[in-house]
C-alpha positions as CSV (number, residue, x, y, z in Angstrom):
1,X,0.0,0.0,0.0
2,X,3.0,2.2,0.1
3,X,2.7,2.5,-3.6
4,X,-0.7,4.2,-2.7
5,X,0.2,7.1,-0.2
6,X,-0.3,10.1,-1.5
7,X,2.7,12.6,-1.1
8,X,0.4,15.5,0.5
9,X,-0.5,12.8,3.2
10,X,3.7,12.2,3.7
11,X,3.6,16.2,4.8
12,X,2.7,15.2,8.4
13,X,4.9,12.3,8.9
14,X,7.8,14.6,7.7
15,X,6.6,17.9,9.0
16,X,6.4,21.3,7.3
17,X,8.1,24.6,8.5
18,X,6.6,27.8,8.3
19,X,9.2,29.1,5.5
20,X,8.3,26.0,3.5
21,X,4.9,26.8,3.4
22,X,5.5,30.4,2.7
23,X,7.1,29.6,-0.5
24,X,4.7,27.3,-1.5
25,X,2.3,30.0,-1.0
26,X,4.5,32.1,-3.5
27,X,4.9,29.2,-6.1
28,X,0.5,29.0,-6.1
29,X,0.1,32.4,-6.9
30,X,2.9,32.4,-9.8
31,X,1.6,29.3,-11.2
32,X,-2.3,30.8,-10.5
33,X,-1.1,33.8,-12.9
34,X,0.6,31.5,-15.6
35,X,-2.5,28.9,-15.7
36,X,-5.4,31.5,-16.3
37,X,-4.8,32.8,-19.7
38,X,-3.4,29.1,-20.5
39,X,-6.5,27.3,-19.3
40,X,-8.8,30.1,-21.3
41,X,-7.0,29.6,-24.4
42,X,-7.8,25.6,-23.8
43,X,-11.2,26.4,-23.6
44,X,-11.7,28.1,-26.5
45,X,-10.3,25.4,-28.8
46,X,-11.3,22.6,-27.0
47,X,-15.1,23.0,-27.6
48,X,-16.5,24.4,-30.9
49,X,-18.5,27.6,-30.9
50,X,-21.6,25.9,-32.5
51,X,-21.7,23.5,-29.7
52,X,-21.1,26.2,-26.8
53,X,-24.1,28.6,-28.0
54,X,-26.3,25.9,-28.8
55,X,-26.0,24.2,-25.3
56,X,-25.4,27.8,-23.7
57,X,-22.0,26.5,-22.4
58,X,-18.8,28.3,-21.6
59,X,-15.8,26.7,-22.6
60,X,-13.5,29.4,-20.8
61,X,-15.4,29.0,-17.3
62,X,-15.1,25.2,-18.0
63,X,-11.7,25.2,-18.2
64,X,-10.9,27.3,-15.2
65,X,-13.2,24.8,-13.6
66,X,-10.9,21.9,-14.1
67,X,-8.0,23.6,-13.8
68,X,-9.3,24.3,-10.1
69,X,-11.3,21.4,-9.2
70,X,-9.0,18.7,-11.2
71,X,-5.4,21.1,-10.2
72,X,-6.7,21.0,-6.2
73,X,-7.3,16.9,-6.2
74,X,-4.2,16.2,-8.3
75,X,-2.3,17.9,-5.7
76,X,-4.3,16.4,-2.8
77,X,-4.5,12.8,-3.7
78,X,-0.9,12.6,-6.3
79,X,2.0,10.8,-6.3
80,X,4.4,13.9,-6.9
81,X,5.2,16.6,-4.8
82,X,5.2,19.6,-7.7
83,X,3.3,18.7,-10.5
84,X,0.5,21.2,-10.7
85,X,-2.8,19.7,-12.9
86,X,-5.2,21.6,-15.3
87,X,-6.9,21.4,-19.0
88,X,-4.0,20.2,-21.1
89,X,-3.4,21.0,-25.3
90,X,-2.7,17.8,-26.0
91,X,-5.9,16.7,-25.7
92,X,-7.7,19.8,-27.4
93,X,-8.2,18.2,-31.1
94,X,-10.0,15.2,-29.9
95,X,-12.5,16.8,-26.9
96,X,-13.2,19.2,-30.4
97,X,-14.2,16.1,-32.2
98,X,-16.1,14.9,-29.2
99,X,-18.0,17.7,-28.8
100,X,-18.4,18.2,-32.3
101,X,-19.7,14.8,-32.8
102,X,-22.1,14.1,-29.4
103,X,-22.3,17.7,-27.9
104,X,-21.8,18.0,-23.6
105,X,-23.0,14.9,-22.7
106,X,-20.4,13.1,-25.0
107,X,-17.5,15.3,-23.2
108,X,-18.6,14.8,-19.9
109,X,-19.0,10.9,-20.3
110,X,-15.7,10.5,-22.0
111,X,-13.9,13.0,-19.5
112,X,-15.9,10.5,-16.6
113,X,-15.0,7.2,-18.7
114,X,-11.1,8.4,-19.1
115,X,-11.1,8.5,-15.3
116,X,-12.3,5.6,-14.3
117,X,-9.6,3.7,-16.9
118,X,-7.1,5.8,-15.0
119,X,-8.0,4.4,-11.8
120,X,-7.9,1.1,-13.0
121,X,-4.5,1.9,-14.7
122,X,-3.1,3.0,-11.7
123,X,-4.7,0.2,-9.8
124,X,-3.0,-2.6,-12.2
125,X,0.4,-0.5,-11.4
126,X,0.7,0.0,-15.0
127,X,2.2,3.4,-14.2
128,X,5.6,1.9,-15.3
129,X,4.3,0.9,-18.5
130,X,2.9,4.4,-20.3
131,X,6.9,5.5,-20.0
132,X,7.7,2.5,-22.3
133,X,5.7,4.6,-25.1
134,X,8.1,5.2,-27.7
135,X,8.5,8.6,-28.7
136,X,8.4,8.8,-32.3
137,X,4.5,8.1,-31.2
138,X,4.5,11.2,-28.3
139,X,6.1,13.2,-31.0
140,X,4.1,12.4,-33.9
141,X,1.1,12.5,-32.4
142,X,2.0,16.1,-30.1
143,X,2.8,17.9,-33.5
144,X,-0.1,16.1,-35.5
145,X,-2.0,18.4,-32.9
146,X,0.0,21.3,-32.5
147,X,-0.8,21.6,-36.3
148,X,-4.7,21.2,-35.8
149,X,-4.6,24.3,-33.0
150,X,-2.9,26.5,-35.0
151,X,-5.2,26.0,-38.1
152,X,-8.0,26.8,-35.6
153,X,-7.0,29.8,-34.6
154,X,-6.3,31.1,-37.7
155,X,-10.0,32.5,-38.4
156,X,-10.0,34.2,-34.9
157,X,-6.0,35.8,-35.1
158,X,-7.0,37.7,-38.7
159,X,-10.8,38.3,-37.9
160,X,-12.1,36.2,-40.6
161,X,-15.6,36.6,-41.5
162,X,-16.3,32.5,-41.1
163,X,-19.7,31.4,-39.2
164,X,-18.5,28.3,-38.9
165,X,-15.2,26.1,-39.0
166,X,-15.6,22.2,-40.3
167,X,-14.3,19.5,-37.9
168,X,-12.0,17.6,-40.5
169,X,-8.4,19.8,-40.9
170,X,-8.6,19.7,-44.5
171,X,-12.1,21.2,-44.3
172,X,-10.4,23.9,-42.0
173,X,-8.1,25.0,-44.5
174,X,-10.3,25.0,-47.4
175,X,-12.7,26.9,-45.8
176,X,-9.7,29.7,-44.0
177,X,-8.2,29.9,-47.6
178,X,-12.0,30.9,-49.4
179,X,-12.7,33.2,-46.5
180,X,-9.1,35.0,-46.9
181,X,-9.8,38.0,-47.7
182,X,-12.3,38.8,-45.1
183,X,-9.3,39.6,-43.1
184,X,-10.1,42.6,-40.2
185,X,-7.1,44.9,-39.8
186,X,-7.8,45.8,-36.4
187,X,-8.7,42.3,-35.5
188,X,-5.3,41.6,-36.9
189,X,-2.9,44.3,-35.1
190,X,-5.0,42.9,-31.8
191,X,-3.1,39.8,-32.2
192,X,0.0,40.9,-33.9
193,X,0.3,42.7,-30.7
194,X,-0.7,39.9,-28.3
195,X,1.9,37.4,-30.1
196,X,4.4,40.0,-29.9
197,X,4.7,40.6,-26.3
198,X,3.9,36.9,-25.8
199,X,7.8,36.4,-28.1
200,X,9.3,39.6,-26.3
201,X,9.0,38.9,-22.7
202,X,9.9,35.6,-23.4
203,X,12.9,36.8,-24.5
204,X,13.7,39.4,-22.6
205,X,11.8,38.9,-18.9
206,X,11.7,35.5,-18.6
207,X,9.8,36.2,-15.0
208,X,7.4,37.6,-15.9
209,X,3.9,35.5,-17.1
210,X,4.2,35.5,-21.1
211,X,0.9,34.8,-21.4
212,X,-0.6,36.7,-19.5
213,X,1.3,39.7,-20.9
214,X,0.3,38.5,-24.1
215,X,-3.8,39.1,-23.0
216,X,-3.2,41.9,-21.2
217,X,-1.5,43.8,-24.4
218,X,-4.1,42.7,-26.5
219,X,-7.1,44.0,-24.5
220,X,-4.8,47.5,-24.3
221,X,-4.6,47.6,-28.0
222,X,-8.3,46.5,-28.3
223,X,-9.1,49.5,-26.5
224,X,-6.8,51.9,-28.3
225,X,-8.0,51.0,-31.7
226,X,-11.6,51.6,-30.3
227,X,-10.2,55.2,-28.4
228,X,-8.8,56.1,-31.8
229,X,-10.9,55.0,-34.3
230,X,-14.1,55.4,-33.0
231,X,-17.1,54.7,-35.6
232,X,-14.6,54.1,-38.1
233,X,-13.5,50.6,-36.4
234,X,-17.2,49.3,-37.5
235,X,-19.5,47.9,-34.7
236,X,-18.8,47.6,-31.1
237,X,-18.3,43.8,-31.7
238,X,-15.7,44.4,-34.2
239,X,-13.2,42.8,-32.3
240,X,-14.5,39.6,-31.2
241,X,-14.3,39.0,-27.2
242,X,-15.2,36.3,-25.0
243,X,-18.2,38.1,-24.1
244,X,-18.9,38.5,-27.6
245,X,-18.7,35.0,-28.4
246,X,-20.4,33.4,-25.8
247,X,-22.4,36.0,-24.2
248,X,-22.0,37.7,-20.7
249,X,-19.8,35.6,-18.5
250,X,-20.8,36.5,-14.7
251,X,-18.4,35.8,-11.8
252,X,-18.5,31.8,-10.8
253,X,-17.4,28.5,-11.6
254,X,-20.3,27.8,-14.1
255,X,-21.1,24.1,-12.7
256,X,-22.9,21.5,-15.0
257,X,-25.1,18.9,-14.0
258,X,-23.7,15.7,-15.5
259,X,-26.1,14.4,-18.1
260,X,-27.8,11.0,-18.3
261,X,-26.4,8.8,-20.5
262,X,-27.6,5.5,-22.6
263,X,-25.5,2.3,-22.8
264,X,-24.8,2.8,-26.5
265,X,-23.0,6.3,-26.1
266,X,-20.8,4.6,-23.4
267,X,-20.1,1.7,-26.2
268,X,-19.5,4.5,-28.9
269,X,-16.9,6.5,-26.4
270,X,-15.0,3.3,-25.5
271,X,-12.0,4.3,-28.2
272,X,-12.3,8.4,-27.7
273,X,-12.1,8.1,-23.8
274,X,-9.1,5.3,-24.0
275,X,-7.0,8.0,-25.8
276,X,-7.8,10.4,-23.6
277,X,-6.3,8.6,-20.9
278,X,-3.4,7.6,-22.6
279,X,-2.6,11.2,-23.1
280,X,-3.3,12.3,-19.8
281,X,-1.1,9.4,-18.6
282,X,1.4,10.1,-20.7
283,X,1.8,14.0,-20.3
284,X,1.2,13.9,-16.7
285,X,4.1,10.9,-16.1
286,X,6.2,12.6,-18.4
287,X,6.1,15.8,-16.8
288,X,6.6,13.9,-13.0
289,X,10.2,12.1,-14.6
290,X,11.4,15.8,-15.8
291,X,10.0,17.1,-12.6
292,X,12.0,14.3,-10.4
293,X,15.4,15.4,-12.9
294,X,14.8,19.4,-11.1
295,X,14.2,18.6,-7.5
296,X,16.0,15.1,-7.7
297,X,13.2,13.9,-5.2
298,X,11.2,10.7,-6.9
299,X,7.3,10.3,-7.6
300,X,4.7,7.3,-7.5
301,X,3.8,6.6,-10.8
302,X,0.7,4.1,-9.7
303,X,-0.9,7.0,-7.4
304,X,0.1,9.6,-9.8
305,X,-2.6,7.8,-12.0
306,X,-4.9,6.9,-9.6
307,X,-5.2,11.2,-8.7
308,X,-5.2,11.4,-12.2
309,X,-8.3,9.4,-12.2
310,X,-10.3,10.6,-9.1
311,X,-9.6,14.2,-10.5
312,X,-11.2,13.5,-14.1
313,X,-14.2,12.0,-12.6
314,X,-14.8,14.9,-10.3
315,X,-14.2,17.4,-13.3
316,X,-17.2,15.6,-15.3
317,X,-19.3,15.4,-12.5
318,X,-19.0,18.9,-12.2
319,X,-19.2,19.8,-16.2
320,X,-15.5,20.6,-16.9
321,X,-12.5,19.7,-19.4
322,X,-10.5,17.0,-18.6
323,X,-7.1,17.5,-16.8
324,X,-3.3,16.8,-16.7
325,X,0.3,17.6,-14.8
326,X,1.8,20.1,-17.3
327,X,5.5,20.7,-17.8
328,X,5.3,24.4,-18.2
329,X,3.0,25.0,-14.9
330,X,5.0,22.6,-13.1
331,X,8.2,24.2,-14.2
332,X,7.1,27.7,-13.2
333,X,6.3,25.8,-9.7
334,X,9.3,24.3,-9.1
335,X,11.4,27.4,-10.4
336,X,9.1,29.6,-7.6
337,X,10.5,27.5,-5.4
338,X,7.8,24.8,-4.5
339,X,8.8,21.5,-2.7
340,X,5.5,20.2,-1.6
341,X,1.6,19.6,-3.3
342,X,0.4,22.6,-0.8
343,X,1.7,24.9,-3.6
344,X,-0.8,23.4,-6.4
345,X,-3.5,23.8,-3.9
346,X,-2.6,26.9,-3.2
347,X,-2.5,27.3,-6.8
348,X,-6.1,26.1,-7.1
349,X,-7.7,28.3,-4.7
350,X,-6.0,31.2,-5.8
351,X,-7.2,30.9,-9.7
352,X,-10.8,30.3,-7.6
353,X,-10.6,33.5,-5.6
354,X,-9.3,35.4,-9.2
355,X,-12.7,33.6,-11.0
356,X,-15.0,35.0,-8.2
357,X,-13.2,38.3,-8.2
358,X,-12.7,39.4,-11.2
359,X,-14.6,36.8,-13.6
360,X,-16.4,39.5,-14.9
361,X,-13.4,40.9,-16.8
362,X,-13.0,37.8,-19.0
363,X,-15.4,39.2,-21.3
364,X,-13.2,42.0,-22.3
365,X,-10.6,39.1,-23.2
366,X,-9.8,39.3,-27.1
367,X,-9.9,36.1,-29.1
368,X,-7.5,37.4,-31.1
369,X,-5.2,37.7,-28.0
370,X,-6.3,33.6,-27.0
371,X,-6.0,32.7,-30.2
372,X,-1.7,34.1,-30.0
373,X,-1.2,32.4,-26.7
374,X,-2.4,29.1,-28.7
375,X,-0.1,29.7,-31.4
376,X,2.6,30.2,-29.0
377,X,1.5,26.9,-27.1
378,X,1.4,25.0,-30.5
379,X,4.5,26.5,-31.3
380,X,6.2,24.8,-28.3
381,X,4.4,21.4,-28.7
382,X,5.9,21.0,-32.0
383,X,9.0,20.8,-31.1
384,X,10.8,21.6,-34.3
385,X,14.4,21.2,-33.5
386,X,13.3,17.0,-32.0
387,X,10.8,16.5,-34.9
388,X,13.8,17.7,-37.1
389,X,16.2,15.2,-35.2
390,X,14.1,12.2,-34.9
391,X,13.8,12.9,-39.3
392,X,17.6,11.3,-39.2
393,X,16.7,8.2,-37.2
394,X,16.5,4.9,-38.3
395,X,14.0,4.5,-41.1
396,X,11.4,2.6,-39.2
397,X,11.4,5.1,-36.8
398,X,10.6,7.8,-38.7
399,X,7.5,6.0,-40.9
400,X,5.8,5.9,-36.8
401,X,6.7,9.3,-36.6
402,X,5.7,10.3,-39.8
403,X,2.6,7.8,-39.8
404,X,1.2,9.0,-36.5
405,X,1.5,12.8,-37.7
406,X,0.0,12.6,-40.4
407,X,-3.1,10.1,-38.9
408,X,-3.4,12.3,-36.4
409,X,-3.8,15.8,-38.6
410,X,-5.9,14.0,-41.4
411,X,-8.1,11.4,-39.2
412,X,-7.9,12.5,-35.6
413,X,-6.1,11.4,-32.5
414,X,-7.8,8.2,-31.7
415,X,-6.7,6.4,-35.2
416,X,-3.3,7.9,-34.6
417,X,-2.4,6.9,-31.1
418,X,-4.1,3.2,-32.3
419,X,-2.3,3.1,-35.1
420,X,1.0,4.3,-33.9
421,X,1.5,2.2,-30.7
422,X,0.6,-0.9,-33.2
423,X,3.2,0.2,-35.5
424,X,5.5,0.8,-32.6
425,X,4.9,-2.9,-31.3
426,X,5.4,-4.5,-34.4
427,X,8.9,-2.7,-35.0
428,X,9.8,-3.5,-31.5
429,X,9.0,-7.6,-32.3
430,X,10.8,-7.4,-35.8
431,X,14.1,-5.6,-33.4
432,X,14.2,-8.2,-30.9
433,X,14.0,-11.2,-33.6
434,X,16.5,-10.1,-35.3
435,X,18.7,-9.8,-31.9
436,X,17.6,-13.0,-30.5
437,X,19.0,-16.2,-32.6
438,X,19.3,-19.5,-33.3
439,X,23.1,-21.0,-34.1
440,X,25.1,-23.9,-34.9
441,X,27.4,-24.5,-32.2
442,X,29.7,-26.2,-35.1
443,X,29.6,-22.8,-37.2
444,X,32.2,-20.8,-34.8
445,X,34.5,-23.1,-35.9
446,X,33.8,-21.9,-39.5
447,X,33.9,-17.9,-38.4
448,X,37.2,-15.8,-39.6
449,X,37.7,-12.1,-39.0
450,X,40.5,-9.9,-40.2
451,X,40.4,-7.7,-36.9
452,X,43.0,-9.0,-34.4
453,X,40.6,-8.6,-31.4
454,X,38.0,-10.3,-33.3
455,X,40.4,-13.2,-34.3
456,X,41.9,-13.7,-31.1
457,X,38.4,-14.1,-29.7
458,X,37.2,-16.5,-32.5
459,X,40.2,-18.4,-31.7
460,X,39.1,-19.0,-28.5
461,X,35.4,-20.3,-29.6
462,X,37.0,-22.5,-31.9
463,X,39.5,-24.1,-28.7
464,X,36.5,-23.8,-26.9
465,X,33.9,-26.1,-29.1
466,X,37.4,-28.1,-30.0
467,X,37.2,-29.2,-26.6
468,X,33.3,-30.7,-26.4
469,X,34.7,-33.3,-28.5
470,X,31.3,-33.6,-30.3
471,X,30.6,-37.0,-31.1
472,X,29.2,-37.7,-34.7
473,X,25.3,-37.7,-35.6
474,X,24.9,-35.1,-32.5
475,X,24.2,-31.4,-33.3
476,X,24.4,-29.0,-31.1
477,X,22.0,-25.4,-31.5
478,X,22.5,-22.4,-29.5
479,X,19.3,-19.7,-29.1
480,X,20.3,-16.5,-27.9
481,X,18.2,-14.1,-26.6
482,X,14.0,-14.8,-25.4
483,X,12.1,-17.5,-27.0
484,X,8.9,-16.0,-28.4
485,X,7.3,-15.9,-31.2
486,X,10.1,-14.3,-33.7
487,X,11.9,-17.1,-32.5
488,X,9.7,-20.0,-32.8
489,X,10.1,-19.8,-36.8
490,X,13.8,-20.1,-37.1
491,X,13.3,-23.4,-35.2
492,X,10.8,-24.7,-37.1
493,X,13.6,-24.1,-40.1
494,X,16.5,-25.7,-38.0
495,X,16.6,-29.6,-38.8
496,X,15.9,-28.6,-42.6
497,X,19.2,-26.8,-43.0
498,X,21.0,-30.3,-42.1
499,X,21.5,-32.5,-44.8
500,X,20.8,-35.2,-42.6
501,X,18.7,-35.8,-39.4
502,X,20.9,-36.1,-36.8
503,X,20.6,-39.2,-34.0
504,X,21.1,-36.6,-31.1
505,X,19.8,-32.7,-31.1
506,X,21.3,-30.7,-28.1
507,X,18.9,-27.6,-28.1
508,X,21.4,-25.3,-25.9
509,X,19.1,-22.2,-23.8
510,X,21.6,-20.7,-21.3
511,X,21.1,-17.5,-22.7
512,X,17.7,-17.7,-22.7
513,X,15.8,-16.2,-20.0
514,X,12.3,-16.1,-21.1
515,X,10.1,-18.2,-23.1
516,X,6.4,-17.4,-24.0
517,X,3.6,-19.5,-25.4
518,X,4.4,-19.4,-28.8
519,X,7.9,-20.3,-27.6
520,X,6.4,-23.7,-25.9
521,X,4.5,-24.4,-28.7
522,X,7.4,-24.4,-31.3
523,X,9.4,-26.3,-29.1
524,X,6.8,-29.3,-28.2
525,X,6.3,-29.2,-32.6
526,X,10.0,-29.1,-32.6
527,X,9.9,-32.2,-30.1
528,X,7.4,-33.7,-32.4
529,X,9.3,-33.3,-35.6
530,X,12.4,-34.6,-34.4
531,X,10.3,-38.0,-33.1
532,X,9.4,-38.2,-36.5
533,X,12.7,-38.0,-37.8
534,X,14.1,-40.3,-35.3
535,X,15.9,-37.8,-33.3
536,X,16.7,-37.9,-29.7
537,X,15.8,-34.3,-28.7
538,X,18.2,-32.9,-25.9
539,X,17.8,-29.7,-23.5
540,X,21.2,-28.1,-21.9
541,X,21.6,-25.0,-19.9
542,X,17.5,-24.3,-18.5
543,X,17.1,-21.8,-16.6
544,X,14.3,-21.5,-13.6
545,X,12.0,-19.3,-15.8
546,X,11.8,-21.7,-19.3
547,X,11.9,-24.3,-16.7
548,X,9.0,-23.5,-14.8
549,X,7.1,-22.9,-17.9
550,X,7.7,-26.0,-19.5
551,X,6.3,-28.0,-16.2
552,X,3.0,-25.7,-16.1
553,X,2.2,-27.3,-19.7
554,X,3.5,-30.9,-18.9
555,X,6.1,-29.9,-21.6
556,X,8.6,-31.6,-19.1
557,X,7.0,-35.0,-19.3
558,X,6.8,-35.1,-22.8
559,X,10.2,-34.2,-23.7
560,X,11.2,-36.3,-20.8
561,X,12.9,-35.1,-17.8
562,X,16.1,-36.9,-18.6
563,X,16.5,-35.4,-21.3
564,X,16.5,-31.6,-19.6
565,X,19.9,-31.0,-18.3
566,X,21.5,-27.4,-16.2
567,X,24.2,-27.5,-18.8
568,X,25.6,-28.5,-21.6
569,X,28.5,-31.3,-20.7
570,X,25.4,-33.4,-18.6
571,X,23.5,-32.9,-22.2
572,X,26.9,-34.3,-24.0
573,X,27.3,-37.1,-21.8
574,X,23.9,-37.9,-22.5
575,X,23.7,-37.8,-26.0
576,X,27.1,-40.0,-26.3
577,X,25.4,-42.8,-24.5
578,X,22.6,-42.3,-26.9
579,X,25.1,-43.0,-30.1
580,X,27.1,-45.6,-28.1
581,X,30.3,-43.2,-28.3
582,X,33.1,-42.8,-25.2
583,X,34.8,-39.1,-25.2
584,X,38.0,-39.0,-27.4
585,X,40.2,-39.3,-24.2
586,X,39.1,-42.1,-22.5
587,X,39.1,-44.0,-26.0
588,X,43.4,-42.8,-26.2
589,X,44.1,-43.9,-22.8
590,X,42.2,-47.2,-23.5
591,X,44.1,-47.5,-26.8
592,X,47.3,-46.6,-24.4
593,X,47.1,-49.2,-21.8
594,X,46.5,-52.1,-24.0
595,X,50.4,-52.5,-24.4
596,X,50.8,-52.4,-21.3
597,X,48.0,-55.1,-20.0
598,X,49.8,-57.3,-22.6
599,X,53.3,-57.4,-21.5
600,X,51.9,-57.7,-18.2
């Protein structure tokens, strides 16, 4: 149950000091300011407009939701000490498809569905596992969607006079490229603007919150252009705003009642809310390892997931976005000197008090100025300089990477992630049988190298298999490496590269330390085949593992356990009394000693 204590609980076992908690006081409200214009911008692409006026939702009072219900029980229940939860990018293109495709109640169900299989994740201790992801998928996949947000935003950055955007991304460009000269100028300079100072403190004041400078320059030049232009700038919606979009947006959290649902949307959802907590696994884990590199202190992935869990299902019971740890609000926490989860409650609350306070002001938020802070974000997640690298890696590699990209912008993030482990998988297998083998003991004595190194060590295999003093009609077969499936067909092809059957076949598996079901099924129809043949079939050099496998399935018995040896001179001696043959040196001191026994 240790794997199950969650690190906020470890606070009064170890005892926290006054200083501690007044930096983790500072580190909430850094992270507070750096998640609100963050989480807004998630809100506005994670739900389509359509959907939000027709169901009179508001994506950016959702998403401060989660980030304050799901941040607050991430922190309380998790298995890390920093990581600080809330609505996550990643995850943006497919809750848009969701939405588009079955409205709230098909958000809310998946967001409730991803949780529970997070729980369960995290209850199977499978926290391990999501790291062994490989990352041509996390990459593929991240920029796949990175590409999708931008495209969104495009319509909202320039102003474009477009009622409506299509869900598919070849629909969205079609549609941005016939609407392209609808541009608005002021629209326009409203997120050149934004963008800039989003790039420039970046650059220049790291310290302070990019994005939120970004919003806050934005609404500035939103209300210069209307101070200067007056009439001229058209009509007082001009400039599109929050408030302008989705109506007036009054202090508070904006709770929804979750929705009833039939059987048949949970059976439709299945695929949509398994991705969902893949990628909240997988961003949230990730983010804990580059956490545990900062602090050097070490997190529970199995609890990690379990919070993960117990958070999403609280954020659709209460109608929100789903939630993840993110690396940049974790960063920011550790770097404002946080140590313990009391700073991403503090965090939590704070963004609460700021909703109740001053929620009023979102209205005056310019999508133009959201829409930069998401071009910014996708910027980030496409991680040029790694997408560029991973280009030069081996060429299977790069057809997951390119494969899950492209899946992911052209069909979505639930074919891509499917598709892209599968790949991954499959490319893995193929890897480890061509590293595990199947060799002819007899064969080192053929090898030759030209490297000195390499011949001195052949020389030594060949004084080494000299010395078996192999008797004729017994082979002797080395496997290398786990004996699975990739395995089990270079042994079906064994006795056919022998011009002969052999009387004895010494099958040698010291170097193998696994074998799997299709493993013990080749090697019973290898058993069989060499019956067949006539073949005495010999183990050497089991280890406990294959061992204990092969007596689960009777294997043992069938084989016969004396023919099963620990190594491989038990399994020679064996196979010489099978051919009726003494070792080479006791048939020369034989030969020598007759002489002698005669002149006696």
């Amino acid at each position: 149950m240790k794997r199950y204590i969650p690190k906020f609980a470890l606070l009064f076992r170890d005892g926290y000091s006054s200083r501690q908690f007044l930096s983790d006081l500072f580190a909430g409200l850094t992270v507070a300011v750096i998640a609100m214009p963050f989480a807004l911008a998630v809100g506005i692409g994670s739900i389509p407009q359509r959907v939000a006026i027709d169901e009179h939702l508001l994506p950016p009072a959702m998403a401060l939701t989660a980030a304050i219900v799901g941040g607050f029980l991430l922190s309380l229940f998790g298995g890390s000490r920093v990581n600080v939860g809330g609505p996550s990018a990643v995850s943006v293109t497919i809750l848009f498809a969701i939405a588009s495709d079955h409205g709230y109640i098909g958000l809310a169900t998946a967001t409730l569905m991803a949780g529970v299989i997070l729980v369960i994740m995290g209850v199977s201790r499978l926290g391990v596992m999501i790291k062994f992801i490989p990352y041509p998928v996390t990459t593929g996949f991240t920029a796949g969607s990175a590409v999708i947000i931008a495209t969104a935003q495009v319509r909202d950055f320039f102003g474009l006079s477009l009622p409506s955007m299509p869900t598919d991304w070849v629909g969205k460009v079609r549609e941005l490229a016939a609407h392209a000269g609808s541009a608005h100028w002021p629209t326009l300079v409203v997120g050149a603007v934004s963008l800039a100072a989003i790039l420039i403190v970046r650059r220049f004041a790291p310290r302070i919150p990019a994005y939120l400078s970004g919003i806050v320059a934005g609404a500035a030049a939103m209300f210069a252009l209307r101070a200067l232009l007056g009439p001229n700038l058209g009509p007082a919606d001009a400039i599109a705003t929050l408030g302008t979009r989705f109506g007036a947006i009054n202090a508070g959290l904006h709770l929804q009642s979750f929705p009833h649902v039939s059987l048949q949307l949970i059976k439709d959802l299945i695929p949509a809310a398994t991705t969902i907590a893949i990628l909240v696994a997988v961003e949230g884990l990730l983010t804990d390892v580059v956490a545990d590199g900062l602090t050097g202190m070490r997190h529970q992935s199995d609890q990690e997931l379990v919070a993960m869990g117990l958070a999403n299902i609280a954020c659709a019971l209460v109608g929100t976005l789903p939630i993840t740890g993110g690396l940049s609000r974790t960063v920011a926490n550790i770097k404002a000197g946080a140590r313990t989860p009391v700073a991403g409650m503090i965090h939590a609350l704070v963004m609460l008090a700021m909703v109740l306070l001053a929620g009023r002001l979102l209205a005056a938020i310019p999508l133009a100025a959201l829409a930069a802070v998401l071009f910014v974000v996708s910027w980030n997640m496409m991680e040029f300089e790694q997408f560029r690298r991973l280009l030069r890696a081996p060429r299977a590699d790069v057809a997951v990477l390119l494969t899950t990209f492209g899946l992911t912008v052209f069909f979505g993030l639930i074919m891509a992630v499917g598709i892209g482990m599968v790949l991954a998988a499959m490319l893995f297998m193929q890897r480890m049988g061509e590293i595990a083998s199947i060799r002819s003991i007899r064969s080192e004595l053929q090898d030759d190298a030209d490297d000195p190194a390499d011949q001195l060590a052949i020389a030594k295999d060949k004084a080494r298999v000299a010395a078996l003093d192999i008797p004729q009609g017994v082979e002797i077969f080395e496997i290398n490496g786990p004996f699975f499936f990739a395995v089990a067909n270079k042994l079906e092809d064994v006795l056919m590269q022998l011009k002969r059957p052999p009387r004895v076949f010494i099958l040698r598996m010291r170097r193998v330390p696994h074998i799997d079901a299709t493993g013990l099924h080749a090697l019973e129809e290898f058993h069989a085949k060499c019956r067949r043949q006539g073949t005495r079939l010999l183990l050497g050099g089991v280890h406990a593992q294959p061992m204990f496998e092969l007596v689960k399935v009777g294997l043992d018995q069938r084989i016969g356990l004396d023919s099963i040896f620990e190594n491989l001179p038990d399994a020679l001696a064996r196979a010489r009394e099978v051919v009726g043959q003494a070792p080479q040196h006791l048939l020369a001191n034989d030969a020598g000693s007759e002489p002698a026994q005669s002149s006696g």
